[in-house]
C-alpha positions as CSV (number, residue, x, y, z in Angstrom):
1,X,-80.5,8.1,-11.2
2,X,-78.9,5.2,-9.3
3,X,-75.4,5.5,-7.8
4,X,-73.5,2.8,-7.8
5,X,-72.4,1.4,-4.8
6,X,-68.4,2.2,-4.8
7,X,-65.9,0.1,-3.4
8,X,-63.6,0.9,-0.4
9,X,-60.1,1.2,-0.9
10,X,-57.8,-1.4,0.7
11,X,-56.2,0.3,3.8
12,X,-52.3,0.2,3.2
13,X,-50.0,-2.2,4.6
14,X,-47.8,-0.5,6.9
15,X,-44.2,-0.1,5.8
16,X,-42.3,-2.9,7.3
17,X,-40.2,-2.0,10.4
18,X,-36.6,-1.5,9.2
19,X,-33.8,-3.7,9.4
20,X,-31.5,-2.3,12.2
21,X,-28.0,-1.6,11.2
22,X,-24.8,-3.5,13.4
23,X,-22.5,-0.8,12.6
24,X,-19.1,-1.0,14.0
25,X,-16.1,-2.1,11.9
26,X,-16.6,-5.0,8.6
27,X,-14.4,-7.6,10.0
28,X,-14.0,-8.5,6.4
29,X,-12.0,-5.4,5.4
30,X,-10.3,-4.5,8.8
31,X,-8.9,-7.8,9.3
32,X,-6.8,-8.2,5.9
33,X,-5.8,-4.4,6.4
34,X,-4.0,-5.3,9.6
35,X,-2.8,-8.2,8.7
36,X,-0.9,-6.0,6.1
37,X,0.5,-3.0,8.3
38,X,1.8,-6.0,10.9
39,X,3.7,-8.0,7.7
40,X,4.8,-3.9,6.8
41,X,5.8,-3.1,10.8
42,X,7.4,-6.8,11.0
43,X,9.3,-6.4,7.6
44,X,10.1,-2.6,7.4
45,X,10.4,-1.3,10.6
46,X,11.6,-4.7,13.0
47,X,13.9,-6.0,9.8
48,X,15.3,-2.6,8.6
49,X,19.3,-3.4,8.0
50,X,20.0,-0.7,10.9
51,X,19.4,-3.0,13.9
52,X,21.4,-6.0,12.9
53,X,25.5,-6.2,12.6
54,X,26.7,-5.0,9.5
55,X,23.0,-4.6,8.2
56,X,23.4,-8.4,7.5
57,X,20.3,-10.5,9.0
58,X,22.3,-13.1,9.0
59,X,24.6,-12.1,11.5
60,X,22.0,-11.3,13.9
61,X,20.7,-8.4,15.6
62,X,23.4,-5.9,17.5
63,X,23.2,-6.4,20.6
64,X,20.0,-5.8,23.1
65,X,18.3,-4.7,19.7
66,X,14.8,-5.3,20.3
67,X,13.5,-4.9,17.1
68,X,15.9,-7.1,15.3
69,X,15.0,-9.5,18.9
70,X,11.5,-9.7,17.8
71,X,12.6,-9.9,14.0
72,X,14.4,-12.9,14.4
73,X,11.3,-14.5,15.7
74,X,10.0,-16.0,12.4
75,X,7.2,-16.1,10.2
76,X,4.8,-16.4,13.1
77,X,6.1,-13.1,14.1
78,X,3.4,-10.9,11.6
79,X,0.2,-13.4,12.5
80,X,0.9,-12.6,15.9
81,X,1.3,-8.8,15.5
82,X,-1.8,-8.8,13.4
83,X,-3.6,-10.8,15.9
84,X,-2.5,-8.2,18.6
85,X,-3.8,-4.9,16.2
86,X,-7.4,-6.9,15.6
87,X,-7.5,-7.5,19.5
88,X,-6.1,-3.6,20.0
89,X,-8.4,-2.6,17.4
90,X,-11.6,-3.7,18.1
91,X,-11.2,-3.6,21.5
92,X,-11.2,0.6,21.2
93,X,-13.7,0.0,18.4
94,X,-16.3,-1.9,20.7
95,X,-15.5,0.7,23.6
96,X,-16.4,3.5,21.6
97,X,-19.8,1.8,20.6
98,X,-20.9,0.7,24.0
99,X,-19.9,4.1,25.4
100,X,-22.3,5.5,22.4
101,X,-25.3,2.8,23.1
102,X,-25.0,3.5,27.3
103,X,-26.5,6.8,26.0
104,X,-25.4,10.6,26.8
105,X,-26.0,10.5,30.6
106,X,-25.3,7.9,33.0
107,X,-27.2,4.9,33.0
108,X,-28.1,4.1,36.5
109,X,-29.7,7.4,37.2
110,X,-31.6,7.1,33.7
111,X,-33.2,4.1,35.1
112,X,-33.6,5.6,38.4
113,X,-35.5,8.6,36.6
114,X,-37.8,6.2,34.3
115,X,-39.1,4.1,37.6
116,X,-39.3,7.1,39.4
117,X,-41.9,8.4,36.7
118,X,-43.2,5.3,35.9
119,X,-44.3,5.0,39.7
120,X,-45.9,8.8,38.9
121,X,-47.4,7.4,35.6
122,X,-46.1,10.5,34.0
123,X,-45.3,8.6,30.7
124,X,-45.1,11.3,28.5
125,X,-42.2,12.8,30.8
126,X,-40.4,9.2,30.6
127,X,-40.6,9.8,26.6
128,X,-38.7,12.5,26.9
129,X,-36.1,11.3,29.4
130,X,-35.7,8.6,26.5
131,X,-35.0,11.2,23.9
132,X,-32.5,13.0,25.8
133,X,-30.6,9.5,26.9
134,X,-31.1,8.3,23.7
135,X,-28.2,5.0,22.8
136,X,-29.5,1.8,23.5
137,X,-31.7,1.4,26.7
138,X,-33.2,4.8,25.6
139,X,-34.4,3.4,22.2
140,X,-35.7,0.1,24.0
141,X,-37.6,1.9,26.8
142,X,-38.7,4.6,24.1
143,X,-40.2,1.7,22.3
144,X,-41.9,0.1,25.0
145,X,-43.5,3.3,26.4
146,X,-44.7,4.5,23.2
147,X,-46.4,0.8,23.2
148,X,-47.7,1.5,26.6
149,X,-49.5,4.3,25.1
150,X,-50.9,2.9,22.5
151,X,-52.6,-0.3,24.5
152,X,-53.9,2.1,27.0
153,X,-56.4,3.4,24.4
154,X,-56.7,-0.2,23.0
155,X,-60.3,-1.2,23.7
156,X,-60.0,-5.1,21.7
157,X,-58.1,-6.6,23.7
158,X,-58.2,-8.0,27.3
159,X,-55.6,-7.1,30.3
160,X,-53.6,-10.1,29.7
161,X,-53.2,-9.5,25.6
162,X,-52.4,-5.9,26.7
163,X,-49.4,-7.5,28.8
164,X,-48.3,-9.8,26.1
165,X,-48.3,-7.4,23.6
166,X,-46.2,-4.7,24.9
167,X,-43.9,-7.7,26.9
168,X,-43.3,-8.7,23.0
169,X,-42.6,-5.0,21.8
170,X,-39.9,-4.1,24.2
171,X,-38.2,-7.7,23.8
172,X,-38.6,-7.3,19.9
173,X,-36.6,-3.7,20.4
174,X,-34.1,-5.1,22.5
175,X,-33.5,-7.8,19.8
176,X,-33.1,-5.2,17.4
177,X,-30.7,-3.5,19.4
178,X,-28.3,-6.6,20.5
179,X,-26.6,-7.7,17.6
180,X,-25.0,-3.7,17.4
181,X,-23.6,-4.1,21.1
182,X,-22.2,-7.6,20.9
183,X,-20.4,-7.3,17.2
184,X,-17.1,-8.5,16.8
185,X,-16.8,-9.7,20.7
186,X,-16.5,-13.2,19.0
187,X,-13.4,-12.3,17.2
188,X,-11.8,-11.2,20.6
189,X,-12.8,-14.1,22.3
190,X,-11.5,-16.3,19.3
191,X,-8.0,-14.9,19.8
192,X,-7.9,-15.1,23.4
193,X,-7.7,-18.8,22.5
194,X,-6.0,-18.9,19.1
195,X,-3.2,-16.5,19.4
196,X,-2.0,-19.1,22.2
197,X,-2.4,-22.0,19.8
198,X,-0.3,-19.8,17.1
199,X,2.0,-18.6,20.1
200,X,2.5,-22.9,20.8
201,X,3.3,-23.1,17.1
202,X,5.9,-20.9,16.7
203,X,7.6,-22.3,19.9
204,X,7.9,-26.0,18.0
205,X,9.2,-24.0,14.7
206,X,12.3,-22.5,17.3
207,X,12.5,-25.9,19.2
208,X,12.2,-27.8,15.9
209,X,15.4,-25.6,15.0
210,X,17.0,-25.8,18.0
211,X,17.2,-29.5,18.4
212,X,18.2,-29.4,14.4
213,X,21.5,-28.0,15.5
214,X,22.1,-30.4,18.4
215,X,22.0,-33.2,15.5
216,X,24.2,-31.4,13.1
217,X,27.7,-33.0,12.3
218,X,29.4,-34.3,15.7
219,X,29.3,-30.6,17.5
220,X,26.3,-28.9,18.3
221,X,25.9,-25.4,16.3
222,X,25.8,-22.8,19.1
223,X,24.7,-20.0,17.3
224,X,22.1,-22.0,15.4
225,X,20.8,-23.5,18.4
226,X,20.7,-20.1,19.9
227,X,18.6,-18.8,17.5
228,X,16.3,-21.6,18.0
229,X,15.6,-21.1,21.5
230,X,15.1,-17.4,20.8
231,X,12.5,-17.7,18.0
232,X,10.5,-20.6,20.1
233,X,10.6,-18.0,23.1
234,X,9.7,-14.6,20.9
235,X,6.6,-16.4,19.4
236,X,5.9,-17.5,23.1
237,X,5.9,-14.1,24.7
238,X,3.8,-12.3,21.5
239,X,1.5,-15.2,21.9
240,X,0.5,-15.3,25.7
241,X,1.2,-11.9,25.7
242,X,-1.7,-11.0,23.3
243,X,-4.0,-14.2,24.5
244,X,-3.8,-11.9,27.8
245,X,-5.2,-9.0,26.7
246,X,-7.6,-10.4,24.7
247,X,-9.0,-12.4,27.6
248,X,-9.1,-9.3,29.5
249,X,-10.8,-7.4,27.2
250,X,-13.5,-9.8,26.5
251,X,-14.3,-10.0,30.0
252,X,-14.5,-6.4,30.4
253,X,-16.5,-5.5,27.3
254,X,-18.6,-8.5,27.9
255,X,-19.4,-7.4,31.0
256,X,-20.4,-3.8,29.7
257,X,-23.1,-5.7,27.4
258,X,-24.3,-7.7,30.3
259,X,-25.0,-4.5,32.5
260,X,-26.5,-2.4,29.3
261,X,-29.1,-6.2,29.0
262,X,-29.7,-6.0,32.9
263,X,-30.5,-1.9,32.7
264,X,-32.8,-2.7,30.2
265,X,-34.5,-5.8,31.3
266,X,-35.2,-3.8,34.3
267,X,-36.6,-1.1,33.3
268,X,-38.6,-3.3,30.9
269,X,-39.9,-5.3,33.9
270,X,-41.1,-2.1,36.1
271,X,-43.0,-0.6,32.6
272,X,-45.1,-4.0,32.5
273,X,-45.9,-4.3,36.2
274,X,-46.5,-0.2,36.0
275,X,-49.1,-1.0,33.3
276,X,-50.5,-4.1,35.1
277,X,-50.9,-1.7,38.5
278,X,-52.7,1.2,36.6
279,X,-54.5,-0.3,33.9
């Protein structure tokens, strides 16, 4: 009897690489969250009746009272507070997570340790340094070693498409990896910038007041012109005093990424020229 000639399965796709998570704070939530402890600080806590005369704000804070100081400053007052928590916030936030993706030992004897065994071509003992380093770099380099195993039993493909190939896995991995270690720096660099603009702002509102009481009735109101001054200077100080740290921070964090890009470009570099030395 004749057996019919059966037909081979199709081989399975492989499951699709997945999509690597940004983690970190949802600016989306945190950002309105703030926005409401400043307006609770700023209305609660810096306008409570107990730091202005007679518990009357109209009367004005008692004297070298801070909080009813600040108070007095105006509706810019809370924007500015909640533009200092979201720069205090994520700052510690983002510290936290590069500190996480710089991996459990330190970085610049991890890549020491990887060239050094690279140089040894002892790549199953560079593996595991990656596993025990783990964060960031590790799961790049990881990636691109376990690449470099697999093309060294790859028999299709030429030297150069060996070199392209793995050159494309480690900067596909580093891709992957990115968009988790530079979340939410634009929102700190945003404020460095805006909180001045909103700082500038409230300084016209107090000016704007100020000159208002020049230009009422023949004698200048003293107290109202005063106030004026005081508001256009509060929102002044919170302003260029939160564009400060902002800038600071930026610089600082955005620094962090650059050396975490540099630790891993280099490493990436030494496992392709290992690869074009040896095989």
């Amino acid at each position: 009897m004749e057996k019919k000639a059966t037909t081979p399965a199709p081989a399975a796709k492989p499951a699709a690489a997945p999509k690597k998570s940004k983690g970190g704070l949802n600016p989306a939530l945190v950002i309105p969250a703030l926005f409401l402890i400043a307006l609770a600080i700023y209305l609660f806590v810096l306008g409570s009746p107990d730091h202005f005369i007679d518990g009357d704000h109209e009367k004005g804070p008692k004297p070298g009272d801070y909080y009813g100081i600040v108070y007095k400053g105006g509706p810019i007052v809370p924007i500015l507070m909640t533009c200092f928590l979201i720069v205090l916030v994520f700052t510690i936030e983002r510290l936290i997570t590069l500190s996480k993706a710089s991996g459990s030992g330190n970085i610049d004897a991890f890549v020491r340790k990887i060239r050094s065994l690279l140089d040894k071509n002892q790549i199953d003992e560079a593996i595991r340094e990656c596993d025990k380093q783990k964060g960031s770099v590790g799961n790049v380099i990881k990636a691109g070693l376990e690449k470099y195993k697999q093309l060294i039993s790859e028999t299709n493909l030429d030297k150069e498409q060996k070199l392209a190939a793995l050159q494309k896995e480690i900067e596909e991995a580093t891709t992957l990896e990115m968009p988790m270690l530079q979340k939410n720096l634009t929102i700190i660099a945003t404020l460095a910038s805006a909180s001045t603009l909103l700082a500038l702002l409230g300084t016209v509102i107090g000016m704007i007041k100020a000159f208002a009481a020049l230009g009422t009735s023949g004698q200048p109101d003293s107290a109202a012109l005063a106030t004026g001054i005081s508001e256009a200077l509060i929102n002044t100080a919170l302003g260029i005093g939160t564009a400060a740290i902002a800038t600071i921070s930026y610089a600082y964090l955005n620094s962090r990424v650059d050396d975490l890009t540099y630790s891993i470009d280099e490493i990436g570099m030494s496992i392709q020229q290992n690869f074009a030395a040896h095989y």
